[in-house]
C-alpha positions in Angstrom: -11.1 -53.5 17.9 -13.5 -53.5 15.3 -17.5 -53.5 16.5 -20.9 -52.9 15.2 -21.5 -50.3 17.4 -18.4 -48.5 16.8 -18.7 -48.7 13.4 -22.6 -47.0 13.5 -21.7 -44.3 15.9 -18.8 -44.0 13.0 -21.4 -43.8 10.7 -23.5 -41.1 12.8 -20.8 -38.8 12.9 -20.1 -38.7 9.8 -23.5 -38.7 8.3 -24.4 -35.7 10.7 -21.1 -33.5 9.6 -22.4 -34.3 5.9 -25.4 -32.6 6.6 -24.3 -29.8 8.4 -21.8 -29.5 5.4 -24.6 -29.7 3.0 -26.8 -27.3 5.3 -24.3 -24.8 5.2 -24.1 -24.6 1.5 -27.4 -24.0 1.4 -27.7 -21.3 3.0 -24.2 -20.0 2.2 -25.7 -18.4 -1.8 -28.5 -16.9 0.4 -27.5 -14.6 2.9 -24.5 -13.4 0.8 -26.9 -12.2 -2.2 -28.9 -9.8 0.6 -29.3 -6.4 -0.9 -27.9 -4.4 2.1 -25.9 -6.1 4.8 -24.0 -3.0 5.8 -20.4 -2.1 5.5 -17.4 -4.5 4.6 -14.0 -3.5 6.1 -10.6 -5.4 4.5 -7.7 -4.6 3.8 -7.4 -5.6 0.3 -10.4 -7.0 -2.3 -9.6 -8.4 -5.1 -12.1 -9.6 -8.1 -11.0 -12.3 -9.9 -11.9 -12.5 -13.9 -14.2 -15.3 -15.3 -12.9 -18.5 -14.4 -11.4 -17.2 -11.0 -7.9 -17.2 -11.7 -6.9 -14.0 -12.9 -7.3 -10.8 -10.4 -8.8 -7.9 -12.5 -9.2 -5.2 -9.5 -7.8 -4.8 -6.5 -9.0 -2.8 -3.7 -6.1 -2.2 -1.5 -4.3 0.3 0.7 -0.8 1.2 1.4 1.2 3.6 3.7 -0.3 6.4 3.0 -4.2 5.8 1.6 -5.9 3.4 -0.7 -5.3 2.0 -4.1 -7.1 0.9 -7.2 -5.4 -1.2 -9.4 -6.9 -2.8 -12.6 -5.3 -5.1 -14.6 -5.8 -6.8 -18.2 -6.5 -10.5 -18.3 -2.2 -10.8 -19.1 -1.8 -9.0 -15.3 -0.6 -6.4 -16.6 -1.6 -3.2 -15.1 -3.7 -1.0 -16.9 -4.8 1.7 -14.6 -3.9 2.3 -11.3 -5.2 4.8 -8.9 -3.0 5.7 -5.5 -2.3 8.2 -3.0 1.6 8.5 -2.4 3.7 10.3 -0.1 3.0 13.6 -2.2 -1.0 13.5 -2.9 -2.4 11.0 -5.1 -1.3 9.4 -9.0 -3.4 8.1 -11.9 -1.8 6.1 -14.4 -3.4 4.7 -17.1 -0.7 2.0 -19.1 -1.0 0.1 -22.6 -1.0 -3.7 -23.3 3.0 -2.8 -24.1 3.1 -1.7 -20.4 5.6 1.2 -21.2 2.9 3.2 -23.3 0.6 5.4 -21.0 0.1 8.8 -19.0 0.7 9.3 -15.5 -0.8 11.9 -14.0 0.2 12.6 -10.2 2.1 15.0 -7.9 5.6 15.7 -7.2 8.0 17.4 -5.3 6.8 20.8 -7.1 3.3 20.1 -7.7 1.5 18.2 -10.6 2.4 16.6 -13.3 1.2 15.1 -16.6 4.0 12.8 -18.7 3.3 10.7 -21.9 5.2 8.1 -22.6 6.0 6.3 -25.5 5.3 2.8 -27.1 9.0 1.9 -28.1 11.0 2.4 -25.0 8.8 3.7 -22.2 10.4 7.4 -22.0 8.3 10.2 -21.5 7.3 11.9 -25.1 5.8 14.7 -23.8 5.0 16.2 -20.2 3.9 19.2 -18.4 5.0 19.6 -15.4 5.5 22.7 -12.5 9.7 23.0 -11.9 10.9 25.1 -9.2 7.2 27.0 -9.3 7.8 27.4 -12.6 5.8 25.6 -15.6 7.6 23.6 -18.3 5.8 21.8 -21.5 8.0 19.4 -23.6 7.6 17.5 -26.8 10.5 15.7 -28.0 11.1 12.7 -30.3 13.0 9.5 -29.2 16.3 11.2 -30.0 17.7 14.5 -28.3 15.1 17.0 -30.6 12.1 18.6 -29.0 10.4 22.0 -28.4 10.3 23.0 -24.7 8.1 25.9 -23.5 8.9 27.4 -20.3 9.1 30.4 -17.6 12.6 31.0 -16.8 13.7 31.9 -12.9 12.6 35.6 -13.8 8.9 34.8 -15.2 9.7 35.3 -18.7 8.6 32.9 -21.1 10.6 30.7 -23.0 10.1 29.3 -26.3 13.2 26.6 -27.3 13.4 24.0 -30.3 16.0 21.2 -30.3 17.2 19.1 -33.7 17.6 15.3 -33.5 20.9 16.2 -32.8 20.2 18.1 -30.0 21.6 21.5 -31.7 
């Protein structure tokens, strides 16, 4: 049933949660723009571009430590930092996203590849094989030059046609 005096204690309620509302936005953009309020512990932070939408870094972690991952305004990953089941990676990717170096460890050690704009194979890498280094080059069909220290520790000079010859 509909009463003056349920409709003003209606009307207190509501005006006193409006205020506290309105209180609390005030002093919301104050205490978060201290200079030092002491460590922040998450387990992912991401910062969102210019209009709030788009995330451009992520702070995050994974199995085995923490990742960095910054990304264009199209989402597309241009350089991500991680730690793996190995050691820790570096990649640093074009707006193609098959362009880039990746820089991380392996099975054997560490590893530099390049790859290239077209199709996203590695150009040319450096790598540690079997405790053994190994530099390629090669073009997008079967030629290259490979240098290398065979299973004996000689070197190893070898140059490949586009037909592989």
């Amino acid at each position: 049933m509909f009463t003056l005096e349920n409709w003003k204690a209606k009307l207190v309620y509501a005006t006193f949660g409006l205020l506290c509302a309105v209180i609390g936005m005030l002093i919301s953009p104050v205490t978060a723009q201290r200079d030092n309020f002491g460590d922040i512990k998450c387990t992912s932070l991401t910062v969102v571009g210019k209009y709030g939408i788009v995330p451009c870094v992520v702070l995050a972690t994974n199995e085995h430590g923490g990742i960095i991952n910054i990304s264009g305004t199209d989402l597309m990953p241009s350089v991500l930092i991680d730690v793996n089941e190995k050691g820790g990676g570096l990649s640093v990717h074009g707006k193609d996203s098959q362009s880039g170096v990746v820089i991380n460890t392996d099975l054997h050690g560490g590893k530099v590849d390049v790859y290239g704009k077209k199709d996203g194979n590695p150009r040319a890498f450096l790598r540690i094989v079997k405790d053994r280094g190994v530099v390629m080059v090669r073009d997008k069909g079967k030629g290259g030059a490979f240098i290398a220290v065979d299973e004996n520790g000689n070197g190893a000079v070898s140059a490949l046609d586009k037909n592989g010859l």
